[in-house]
LUMKE-324609 format. One record per residue (C-alpha): residue number from 1; residue in three letters; x, y, z. Coordinates in steps of 0.5 Angstrom, whole numbers, plus 500, padded with zeros to 3 digits. Layout:
  nr rest   x   y   z
 NUM  ala   X   Y   Z
...
# end
This chain:
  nr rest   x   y   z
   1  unk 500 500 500
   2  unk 502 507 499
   3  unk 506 512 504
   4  unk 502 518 503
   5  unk 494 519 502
   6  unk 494 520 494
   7  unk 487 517 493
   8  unk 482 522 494
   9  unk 475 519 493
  10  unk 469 525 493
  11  unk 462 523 495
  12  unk 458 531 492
  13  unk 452 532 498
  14  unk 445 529 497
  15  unk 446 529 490
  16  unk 440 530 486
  17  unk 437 534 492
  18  unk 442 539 493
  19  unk 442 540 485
  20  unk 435 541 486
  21  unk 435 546 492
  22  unk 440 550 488
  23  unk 436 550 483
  24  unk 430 552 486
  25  unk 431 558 492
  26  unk 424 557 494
  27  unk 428 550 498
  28  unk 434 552 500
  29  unk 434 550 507
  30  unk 428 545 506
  31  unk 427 537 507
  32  unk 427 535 499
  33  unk 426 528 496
  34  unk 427 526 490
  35  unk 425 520 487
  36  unk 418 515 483
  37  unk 412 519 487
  38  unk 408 514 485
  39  unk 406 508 490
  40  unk 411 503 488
  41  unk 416 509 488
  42  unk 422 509 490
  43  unk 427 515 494
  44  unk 433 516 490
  45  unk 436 522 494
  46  unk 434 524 500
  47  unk 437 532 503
  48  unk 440 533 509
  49  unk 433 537 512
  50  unk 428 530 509
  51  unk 434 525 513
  52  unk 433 528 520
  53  unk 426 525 519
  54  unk 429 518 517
  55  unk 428 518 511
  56  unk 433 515 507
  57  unk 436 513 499
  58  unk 432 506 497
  59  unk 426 507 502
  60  unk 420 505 499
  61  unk 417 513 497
  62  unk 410 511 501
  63  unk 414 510 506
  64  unk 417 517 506
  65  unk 412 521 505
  66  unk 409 518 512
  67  unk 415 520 516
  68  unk 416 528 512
  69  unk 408 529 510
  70  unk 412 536 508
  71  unk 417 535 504
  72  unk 417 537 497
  73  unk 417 531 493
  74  unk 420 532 486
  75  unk 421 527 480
  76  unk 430 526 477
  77  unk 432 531 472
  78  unk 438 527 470
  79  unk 439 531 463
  80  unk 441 537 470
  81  unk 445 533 474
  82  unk 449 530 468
  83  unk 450 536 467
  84  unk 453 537 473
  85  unk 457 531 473
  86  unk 460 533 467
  87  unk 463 539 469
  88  unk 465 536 476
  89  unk 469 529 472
  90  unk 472 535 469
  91  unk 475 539 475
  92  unk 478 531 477
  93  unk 480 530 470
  94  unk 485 537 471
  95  unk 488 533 478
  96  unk 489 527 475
  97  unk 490 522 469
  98  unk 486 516 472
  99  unk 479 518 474
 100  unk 474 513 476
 101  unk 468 514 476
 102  unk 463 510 479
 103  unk 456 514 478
 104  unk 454 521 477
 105  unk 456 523 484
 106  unk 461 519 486
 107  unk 469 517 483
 108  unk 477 516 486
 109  unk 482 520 484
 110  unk 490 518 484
 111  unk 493 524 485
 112  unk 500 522 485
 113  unk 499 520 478
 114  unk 498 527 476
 115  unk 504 530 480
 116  unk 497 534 484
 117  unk 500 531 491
 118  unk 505 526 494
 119  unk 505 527 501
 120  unk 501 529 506
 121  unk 500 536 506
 122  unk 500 536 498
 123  unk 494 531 498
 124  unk 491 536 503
 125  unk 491 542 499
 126  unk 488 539 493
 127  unk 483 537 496
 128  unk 480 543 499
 129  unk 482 546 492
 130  unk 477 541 489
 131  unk 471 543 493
 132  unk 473 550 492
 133  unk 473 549 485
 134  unk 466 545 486
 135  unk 463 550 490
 136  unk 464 555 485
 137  unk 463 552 478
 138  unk 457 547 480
 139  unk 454 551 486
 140  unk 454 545 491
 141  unk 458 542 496
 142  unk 462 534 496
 143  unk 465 531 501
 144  unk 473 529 500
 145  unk 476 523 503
 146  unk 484 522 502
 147  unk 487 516 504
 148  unk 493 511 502
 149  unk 488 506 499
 150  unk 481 506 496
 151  unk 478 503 501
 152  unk 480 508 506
 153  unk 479 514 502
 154  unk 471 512 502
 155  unk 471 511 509
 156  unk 473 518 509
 157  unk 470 521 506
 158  unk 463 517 508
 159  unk 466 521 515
 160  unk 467 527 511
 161  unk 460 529 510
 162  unk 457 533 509
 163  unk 462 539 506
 164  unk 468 537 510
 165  unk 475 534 508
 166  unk 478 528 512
 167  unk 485 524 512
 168  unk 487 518 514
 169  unk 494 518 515
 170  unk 498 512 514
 171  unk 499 508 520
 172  unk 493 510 523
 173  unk 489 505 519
 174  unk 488 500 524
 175  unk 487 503 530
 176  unk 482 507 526
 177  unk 478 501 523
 178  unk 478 496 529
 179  unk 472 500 533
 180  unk 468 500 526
 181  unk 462 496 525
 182  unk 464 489 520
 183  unk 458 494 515
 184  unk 463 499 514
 185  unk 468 495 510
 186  unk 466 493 503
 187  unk 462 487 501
 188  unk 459 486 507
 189  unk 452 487 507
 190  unk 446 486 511
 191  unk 446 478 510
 192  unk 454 478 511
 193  unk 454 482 517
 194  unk 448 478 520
 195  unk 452 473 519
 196  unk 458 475 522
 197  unk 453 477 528
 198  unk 451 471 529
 199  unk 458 467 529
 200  unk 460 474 535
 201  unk 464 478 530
 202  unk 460 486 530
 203  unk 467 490 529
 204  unk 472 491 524
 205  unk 477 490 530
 206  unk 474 482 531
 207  unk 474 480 525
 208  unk 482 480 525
 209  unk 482 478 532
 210  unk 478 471 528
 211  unk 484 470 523
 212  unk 483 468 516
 213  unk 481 461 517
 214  unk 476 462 521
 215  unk 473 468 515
 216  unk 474 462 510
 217  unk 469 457 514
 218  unk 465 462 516
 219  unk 463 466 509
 220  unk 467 462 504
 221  unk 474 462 500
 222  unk 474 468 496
 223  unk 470 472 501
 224  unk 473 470 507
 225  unk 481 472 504
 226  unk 478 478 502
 227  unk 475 481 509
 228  unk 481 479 514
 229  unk 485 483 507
 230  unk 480 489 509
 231  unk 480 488 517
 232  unk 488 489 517
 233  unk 488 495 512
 234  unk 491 491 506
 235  unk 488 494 500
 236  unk 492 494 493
 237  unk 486 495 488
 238  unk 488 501 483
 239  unk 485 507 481
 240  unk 482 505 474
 241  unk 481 510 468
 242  unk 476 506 465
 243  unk 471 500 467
 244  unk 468 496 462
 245  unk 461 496 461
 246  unk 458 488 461
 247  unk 451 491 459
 248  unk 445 496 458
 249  unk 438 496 460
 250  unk 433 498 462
 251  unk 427 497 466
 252  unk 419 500 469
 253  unk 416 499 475
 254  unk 408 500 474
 255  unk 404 502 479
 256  unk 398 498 477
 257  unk 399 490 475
 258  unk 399 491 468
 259  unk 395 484 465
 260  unk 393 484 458
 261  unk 397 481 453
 262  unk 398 486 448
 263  unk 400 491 453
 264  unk 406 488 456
 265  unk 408 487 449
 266  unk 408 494 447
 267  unk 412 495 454
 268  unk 416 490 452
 269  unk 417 493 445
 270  unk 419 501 448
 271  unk 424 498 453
 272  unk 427 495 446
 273  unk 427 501 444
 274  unk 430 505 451
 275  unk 435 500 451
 276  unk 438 501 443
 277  unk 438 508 444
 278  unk 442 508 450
 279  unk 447 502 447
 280  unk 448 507 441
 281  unk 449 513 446
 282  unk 455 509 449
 283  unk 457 507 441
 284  unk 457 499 442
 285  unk 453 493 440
 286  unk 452 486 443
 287  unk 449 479 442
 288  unk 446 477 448
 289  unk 439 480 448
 290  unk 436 479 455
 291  unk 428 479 459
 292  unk 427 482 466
 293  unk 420 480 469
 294  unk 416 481 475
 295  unk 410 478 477
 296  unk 404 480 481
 297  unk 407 475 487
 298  unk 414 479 486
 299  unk 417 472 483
 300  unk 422 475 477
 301  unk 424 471 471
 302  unk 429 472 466
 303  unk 429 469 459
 304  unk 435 471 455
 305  unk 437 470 448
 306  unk 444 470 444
 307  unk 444 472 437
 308  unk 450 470 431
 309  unk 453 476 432
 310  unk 452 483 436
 311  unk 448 489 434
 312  unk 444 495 435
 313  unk 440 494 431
 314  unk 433 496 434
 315  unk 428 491 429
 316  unk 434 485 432
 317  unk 432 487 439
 318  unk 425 488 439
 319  unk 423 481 435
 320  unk 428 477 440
 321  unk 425 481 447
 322  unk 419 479 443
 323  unk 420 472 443
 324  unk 423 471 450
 325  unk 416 474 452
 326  unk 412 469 448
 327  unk 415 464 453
 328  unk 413 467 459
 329  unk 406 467 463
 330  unk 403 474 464
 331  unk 397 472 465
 332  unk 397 474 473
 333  unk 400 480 472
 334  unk 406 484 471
 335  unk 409 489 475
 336  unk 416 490 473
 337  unk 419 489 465
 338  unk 426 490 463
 339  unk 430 489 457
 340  unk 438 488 456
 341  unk 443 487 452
 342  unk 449 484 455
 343  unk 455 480 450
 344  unk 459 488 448
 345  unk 463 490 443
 346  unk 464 496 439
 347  unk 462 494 432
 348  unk 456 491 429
 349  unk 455 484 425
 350  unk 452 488 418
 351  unk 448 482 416
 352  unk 443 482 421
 353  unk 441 489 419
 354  unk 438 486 413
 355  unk 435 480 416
 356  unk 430 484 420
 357  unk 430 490 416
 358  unk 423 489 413
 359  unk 420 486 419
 360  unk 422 491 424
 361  unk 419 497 420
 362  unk 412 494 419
 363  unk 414 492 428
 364  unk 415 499 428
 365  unk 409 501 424
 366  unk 405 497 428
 367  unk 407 499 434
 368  unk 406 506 432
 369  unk 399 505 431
 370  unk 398 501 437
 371  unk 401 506 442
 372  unk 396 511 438
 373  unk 389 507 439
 374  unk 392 505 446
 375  unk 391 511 449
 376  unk 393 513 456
 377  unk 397 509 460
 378  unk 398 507 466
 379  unk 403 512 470
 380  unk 410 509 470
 381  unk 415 510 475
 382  unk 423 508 474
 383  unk 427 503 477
 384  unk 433 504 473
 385  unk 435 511 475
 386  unk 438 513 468
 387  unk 432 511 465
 388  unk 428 516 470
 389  unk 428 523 465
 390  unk 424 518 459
 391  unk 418 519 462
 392  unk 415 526 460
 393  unk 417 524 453
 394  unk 415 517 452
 395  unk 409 515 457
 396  unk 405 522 455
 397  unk 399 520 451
 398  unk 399 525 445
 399  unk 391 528 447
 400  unk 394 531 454
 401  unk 400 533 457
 402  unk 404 531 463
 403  unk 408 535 468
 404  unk 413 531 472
 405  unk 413 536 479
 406  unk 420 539 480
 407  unk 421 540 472
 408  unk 423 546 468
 409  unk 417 550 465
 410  unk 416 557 461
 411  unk 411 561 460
 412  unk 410 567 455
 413  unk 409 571 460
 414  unk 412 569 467
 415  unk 419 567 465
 416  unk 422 561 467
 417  unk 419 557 473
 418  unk 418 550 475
 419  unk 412 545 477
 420  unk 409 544 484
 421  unk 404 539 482
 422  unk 398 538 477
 423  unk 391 534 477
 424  unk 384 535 474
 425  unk 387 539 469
 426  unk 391 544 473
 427  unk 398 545 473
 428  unk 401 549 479
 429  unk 408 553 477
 430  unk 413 557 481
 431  unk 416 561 477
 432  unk 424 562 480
 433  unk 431 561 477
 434  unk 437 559 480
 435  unk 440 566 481
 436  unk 433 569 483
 437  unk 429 570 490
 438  unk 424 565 492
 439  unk 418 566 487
 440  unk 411 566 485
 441  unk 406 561 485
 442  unk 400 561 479
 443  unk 396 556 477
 444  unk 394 554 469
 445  unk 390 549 465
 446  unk 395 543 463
 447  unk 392 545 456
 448  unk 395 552 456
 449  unk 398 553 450
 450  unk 403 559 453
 451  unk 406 555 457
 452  unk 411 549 455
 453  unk 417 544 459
 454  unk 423 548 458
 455  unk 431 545 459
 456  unk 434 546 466
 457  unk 438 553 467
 458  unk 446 552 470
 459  unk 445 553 477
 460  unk 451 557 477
 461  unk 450 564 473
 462  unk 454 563 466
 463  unk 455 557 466
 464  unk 456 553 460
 465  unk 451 548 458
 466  unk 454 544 450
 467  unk 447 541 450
 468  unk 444 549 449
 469  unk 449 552 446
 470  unk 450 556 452
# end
């Protein structure tokens, strides 16, 4: 392991919540929850003023709203926060050539590797300067934790929030450790953790104390050696620039069981499309076409199909996921749909375009025409976090329009605002930018034609944002 804390791992504070708060002055200083708002909705993000009432990441969004009925209760915009990440994946770019990333809001940075620190005292420095150079670029606050190890950086920072800055000097690292609870290292979740518990270990200290053979007999080889590695500070994983994709899906939970046949077959249908578009973002193609389903009685099953060769072609996908759903009974109901590819690489099998050209545009011509008699469809609440902002374009029916709370709005008149709520043909709008004083409420038909969904302003004056042309 390293001599001094050159790996910094920086954890930015409640996320979505604080984008959203900084967005919206009329929040600032409240409790913000973000998340699927309808009953089988899940919290993604919780702010610091919401997580004094208990409500956390992953609770189930019923839950949430009984222990802080006051909250505001607002639906993602990942077009805003990956705006956002993007400019802070820039600032640790400039620190270092090996950046890695592990979600939106997340990544470890080897600092040494880019001359930015290589003692004590210069990790230190560039730490406060990163979250500095955050505060003014994006608005918002992140958490820094250094360390000689990535498993020590992230406890760091973990004791770094909110807004703080921590060291773990090397040599202290044991007699940090030992007191914690067996949960803090990685890869012990609630069942390892149980586990251990019932064979007397609670504490990191413990762990040691039961030595290496024990840990193999008691959570197996491979585990085993890698706990009583942790145990005793002994973390040797580098920072990787690059981690490899394995898959890409996509997948809705549905806040009503959906039943009829040909429905799930038009879901089935537009999640092969989400999943096509997103593996054509990332530039890749792949062979193995997979899946998800979950029933009424929360039984899930996955069905997969693997092609001659890989593609992104989306007729290919939707005829595969097509005929995986012929072998699978739905006939009880469904609550949750997915599709994936799996199987990547970076170049697509040419002929099978052909093979299912002809076929995938009358698929598409039909699905079109289906969709349009469909009608209103149930509303849908993401599971996965990326596929969240595909709900205003893709489940409103074209009769009337949808307005997710807490997105962006302009009106003719008013300016730029953002929704509060809607229903019974009413939709309530606060209108306030990231730069102005709380703002006004008014309330408009869901109809009105001078009143349409807008792009998210920069949350820090001046900003600059490539998808507005500025």
């Amino acid at each position: 392991m390293r001599t001094a804390p050159t790996i910094l791992h920086l954890d930015m504070d409640a996320f979505f919540a604080s984008a959203e708060q900084a967005a919206k002055p009329s929040l600032r200083g409240k409790a913000v929850v973000v998340g699927g708002l309808g009953p089988r909705g899940v919290v993604a993000t919780a702010s610091y003023e919401a997580r004094v009432f208990g409500v956390h990441s992953a609770m189930p969004m019923a839950q949430a709203r009984r222990l802080a009925p006051n909250a505001a209760y607002l639906v993602p915009r990942f077009t805003l926060y990956r705006e956002v990440s993007e400019q802070v994946m820039g600032l640790l770019g400039a620190l270092s050539p090996l950046v890695e990333p592990l979600s939106l809001d997340e990544a470890f940075v080897d600092l040494e590797a880019g001359a930015a620190a290589w003692d004590e005292a210069s990790a230190r420095l560039a730490g406060a300067k990163l979250r500095a150079d955050i505060r003014a670029v994006t608005g918002l606050t992140g958490s820094v934790g250094l360390a000689a190890s990535k498993m020590l950086a992230k406890i760091a920072s973990e004791q770094a929030k909110p807004d703080g800055l921590v060291v773990i000097e090397p040599g202290t690292e044991r007699a940090l450790l030992g007191p914690m609870s067996v949960r803090t290292l990685p890869g012990v979740g609630p069942a390892t953790g149980d586990h251990l518990r019932r064979a007397g270990i609670t504490t990191v200290d413990e762990i040691a104390e039961a030595g290496e053979d024990e840990l193999v007999r008691l959570v197996g080889k491979a585990h085993g050696h890698a706990l009583y590695a942790m145990a005793l500070a002994h973390d040797e994983r580098p920072v990787v620039a690059e981690r490899e994709t394995k898959s890409v899906s996509v997948e809705d939970t549905y806040d009503v069981d959906i039943h009829d046949r040909m429905r799930v077959g038009l879901e089935v249908q537009r999640l092969a499309d989400r999943c096509v578009r997103r593996l054509r973002d990332a530039g890749l193609s792949g062979r193995t076409i997979v899946l998800k389903v979950r029933r009424y009685d929360f039984s899930t099953l996955t069905r997969s199909e693997t092609l001659r060769g890989p593609t992104d072609d989306p007729g290919v996908v939707r005829e595969a996921a097509a005929r995986l759903l012929e072998a699978v009974d739905t006939t009880g109901g469904v609550r949750l749909l997915g599709v994936g590819v799996s199987g990547l690489a970076d170049y697509t099998q040419e002929d099978l375009f052909a093979q299912a050209q002809a076929q995938a545009q009358a698929q598409a011509q039909a699905l079109a025409e289906a969709e349009a008699a469909a009608g209103e469809s149930a509303v849908l609440e993401h599971s996965d976090e990326e596929g969240a902002e595909d709900v205003a374009a893709e489940q409103a029916p074209p009769a009337e329009r949808r307005w997710p709370a807490g997105h962006d709005v302009r009106h003719v008149e008013y300016g730029h605002g953002w929704v509060q709520g809607s229903g019974l043909g009413r939709v309530t709008v606060r209108f306030e930018t990231p730069y102005s004083e709380p703002g006004r409420v008014r309330t408009f038909r869901t109809d009105d034609v001078a009143l349409e969904l807008a792009d998210p302003l920069p949350l820090v004056r001046g900003a600059v944002c490539d998808r507005r042309g500025g």
